[in-house]
C-alpha positions as CSV (number, residue, x, y, z in Angstrom):
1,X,121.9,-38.7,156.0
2,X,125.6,-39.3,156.1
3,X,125.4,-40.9,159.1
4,X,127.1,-41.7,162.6
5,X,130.9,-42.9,162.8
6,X,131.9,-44.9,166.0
7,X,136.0,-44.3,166.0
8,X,137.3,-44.3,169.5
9,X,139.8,-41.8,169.9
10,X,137.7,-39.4,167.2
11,X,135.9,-36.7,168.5
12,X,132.6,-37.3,169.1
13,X,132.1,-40.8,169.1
14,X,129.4,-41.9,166.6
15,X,127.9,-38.1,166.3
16,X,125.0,-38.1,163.9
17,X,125.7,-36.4,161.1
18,X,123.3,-34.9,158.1
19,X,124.3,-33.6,154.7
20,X,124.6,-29.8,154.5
21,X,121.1,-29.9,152.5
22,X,119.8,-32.0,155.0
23,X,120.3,-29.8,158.2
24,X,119.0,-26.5,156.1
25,X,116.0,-28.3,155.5
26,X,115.5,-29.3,159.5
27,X,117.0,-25.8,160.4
28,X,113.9,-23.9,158.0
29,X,111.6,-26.2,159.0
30,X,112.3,-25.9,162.8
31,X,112.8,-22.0,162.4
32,X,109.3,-22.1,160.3
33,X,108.0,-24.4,162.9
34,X,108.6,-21.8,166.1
35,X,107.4,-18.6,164.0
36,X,104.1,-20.8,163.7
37,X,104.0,-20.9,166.9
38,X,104.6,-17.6,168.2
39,X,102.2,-16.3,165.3
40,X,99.4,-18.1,166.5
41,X,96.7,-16.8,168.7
42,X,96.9,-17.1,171.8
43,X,95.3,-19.8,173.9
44,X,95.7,-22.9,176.4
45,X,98.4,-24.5,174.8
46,X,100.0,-21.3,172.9
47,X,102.7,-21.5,175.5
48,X,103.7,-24.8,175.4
49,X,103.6,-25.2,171.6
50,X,106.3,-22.0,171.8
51,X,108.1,-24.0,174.4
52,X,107.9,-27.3,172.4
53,X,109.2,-25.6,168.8
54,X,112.2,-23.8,170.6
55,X,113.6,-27.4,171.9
56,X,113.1,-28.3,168.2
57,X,114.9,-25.7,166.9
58,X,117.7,-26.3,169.7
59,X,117.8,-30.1,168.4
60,X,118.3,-29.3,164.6
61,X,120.9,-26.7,165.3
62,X,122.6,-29.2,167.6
63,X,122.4,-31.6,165.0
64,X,123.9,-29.0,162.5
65,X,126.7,-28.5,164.0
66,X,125.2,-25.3,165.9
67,X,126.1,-26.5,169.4
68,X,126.6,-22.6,171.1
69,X,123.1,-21.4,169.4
70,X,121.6,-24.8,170.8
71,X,122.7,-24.0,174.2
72,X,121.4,-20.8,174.2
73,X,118.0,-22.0,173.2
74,X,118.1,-24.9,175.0
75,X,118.7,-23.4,178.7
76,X,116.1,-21.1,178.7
77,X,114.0,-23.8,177.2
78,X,114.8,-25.9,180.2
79,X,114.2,-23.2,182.9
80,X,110.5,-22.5,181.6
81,X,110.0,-26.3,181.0
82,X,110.6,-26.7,184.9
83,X,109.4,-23.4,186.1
84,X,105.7,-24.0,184.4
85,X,105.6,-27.6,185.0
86,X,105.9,-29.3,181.5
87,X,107.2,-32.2,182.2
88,X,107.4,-33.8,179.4
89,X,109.2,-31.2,177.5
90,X,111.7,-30.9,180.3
91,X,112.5,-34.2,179.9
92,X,113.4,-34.3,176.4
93,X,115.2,-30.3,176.7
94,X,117.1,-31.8,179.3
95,X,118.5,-34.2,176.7
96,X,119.0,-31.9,174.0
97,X,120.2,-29.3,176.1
98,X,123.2,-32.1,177.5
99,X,124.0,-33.0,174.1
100,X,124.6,-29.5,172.8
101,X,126.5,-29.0,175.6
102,X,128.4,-32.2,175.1
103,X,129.3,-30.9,171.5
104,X,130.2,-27.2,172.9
105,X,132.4,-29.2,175.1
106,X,130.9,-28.1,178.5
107,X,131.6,-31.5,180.1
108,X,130.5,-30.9,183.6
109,X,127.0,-28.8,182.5
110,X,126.5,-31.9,179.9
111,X,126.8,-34.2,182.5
112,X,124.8,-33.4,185.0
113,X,122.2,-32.7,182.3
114,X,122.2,-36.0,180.8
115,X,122.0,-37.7,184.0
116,X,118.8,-35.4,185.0
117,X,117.5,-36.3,181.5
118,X,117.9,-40.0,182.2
119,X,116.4,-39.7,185.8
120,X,113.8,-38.0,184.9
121,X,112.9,-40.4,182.0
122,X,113.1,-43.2,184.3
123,X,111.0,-41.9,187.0
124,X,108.4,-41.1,184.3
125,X,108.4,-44.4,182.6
126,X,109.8,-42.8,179.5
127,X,111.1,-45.9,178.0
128,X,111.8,-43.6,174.7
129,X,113.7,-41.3,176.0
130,X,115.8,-43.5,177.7
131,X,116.8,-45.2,175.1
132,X,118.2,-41.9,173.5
133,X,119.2,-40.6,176.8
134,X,121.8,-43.8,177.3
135,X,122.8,-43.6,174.1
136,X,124.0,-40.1,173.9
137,X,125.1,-40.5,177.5
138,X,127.2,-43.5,176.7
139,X,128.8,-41.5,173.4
140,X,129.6,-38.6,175.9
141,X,131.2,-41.0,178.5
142,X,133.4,-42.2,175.2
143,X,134.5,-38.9,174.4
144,X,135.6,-37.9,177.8
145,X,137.6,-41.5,178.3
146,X,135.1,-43.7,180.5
147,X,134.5,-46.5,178.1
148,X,133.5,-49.2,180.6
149,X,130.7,-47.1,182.1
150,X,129.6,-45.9,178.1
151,X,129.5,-49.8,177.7
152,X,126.8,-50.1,180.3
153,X,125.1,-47.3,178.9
154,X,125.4,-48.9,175.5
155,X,123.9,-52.2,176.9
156,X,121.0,-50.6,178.9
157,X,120.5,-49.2,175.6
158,X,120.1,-52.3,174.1
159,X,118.1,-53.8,175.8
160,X,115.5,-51.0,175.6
161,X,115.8,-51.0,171.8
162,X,115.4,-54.3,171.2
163,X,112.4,-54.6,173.7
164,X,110.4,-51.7,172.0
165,X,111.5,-53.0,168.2
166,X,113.5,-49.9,167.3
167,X,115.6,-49.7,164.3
168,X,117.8,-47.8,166.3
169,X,119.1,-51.0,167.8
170,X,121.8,-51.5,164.7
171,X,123.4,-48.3,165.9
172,X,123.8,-49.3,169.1
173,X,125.4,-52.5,168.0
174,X,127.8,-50.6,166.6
175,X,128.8,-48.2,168.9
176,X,129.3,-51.7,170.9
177,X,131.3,-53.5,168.5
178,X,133.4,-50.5,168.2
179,X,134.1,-50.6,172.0
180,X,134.3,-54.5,172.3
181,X,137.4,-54.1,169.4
182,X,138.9,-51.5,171.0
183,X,138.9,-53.4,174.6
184,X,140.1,-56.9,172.8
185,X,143.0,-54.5,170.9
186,X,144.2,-53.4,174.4
């Protein structure tokens, strides 16, 4: 991994970045991953395990730089998420969905959709998806100029991390730092 960078003023605060290698190994994996699925015989959970490998495959290409391919994975993904009641995968499409969005630079769509992501991981008691959800909500709020509300994001994310004993944490210390020097510069 080559890792996040957290330059305010850069585009795309602290984005998470994989070698070239890297992201064809998620994006063949994923891609293997959701032929698997739609393969396999049909049953209860044939459905969902479609479902669940298409927001997969919406992640790695998000994560790959893929944002418009994302998007038009993710949507759909999102619509039969809420339509057949899987909740759980809602809530994380919802969050993948926002940050491909956030990367094809559809600010108002990625907006909304984070802040449904992060409702709907607090009504659930989704402590995990919080976390990620205030993170990548507080590195969208950077990029479109609102750093005081990314630093309560940031914070809230903090909190959560350290509570649960994620490694995580570090990054969010730094997407902090980067914000506290940038507020003491001014």
């Amino acid at each position: 991994m080559s890792g996040s960078r957290f330059v305010v003023g850069d585009p795309h605060f602290g984005r998470f970045t994989r070698t070239a290698e890297e992201d064809d190994a998620a994006l063949e994996a994923a891609r293997a991953d959701l032929a698997s699925a739609v393969e396999a015989a049909p049953g209860d959970g044939a459905g969902a395990a479609v479902l669940d490998a298409a927001v997969d495959l919406a992640e790695a290409l998000t994560i790959a730089g893929q944002e418009q391919e994302a998007v038009a994975l993710a949507r759909p993904a999102v619509h039969v998420a809420r339509e057949t009641g899987r909740d759980e995968t809602l809530r994380w499409a919802l969050l993948v969905l926002a940050t491909a969005e956030h990367y094809a630079d559809e600010t108002a769509a990625a907006e909304a959709h984070f802040r449904d992501a992060l409702d709907h991981a607090r009504s659930s008691g989704d402590r995990v998806l919080e976390h990620y959800t205030l993170h990548h909500l507080g590195r969208f709020l950077v990029d479109t100029g609102r750093t005081d509300e990314a630093v309560v994001c940031f914070e809230a994310c903090l909190v959560i991390r350290e509570e649960l004993g994620e490694p995580r944490a570090e990054t969010t210390r730094a997407a902090l730092a980067a914000l506290t020097a940038l507020t003491e510069g001014s």
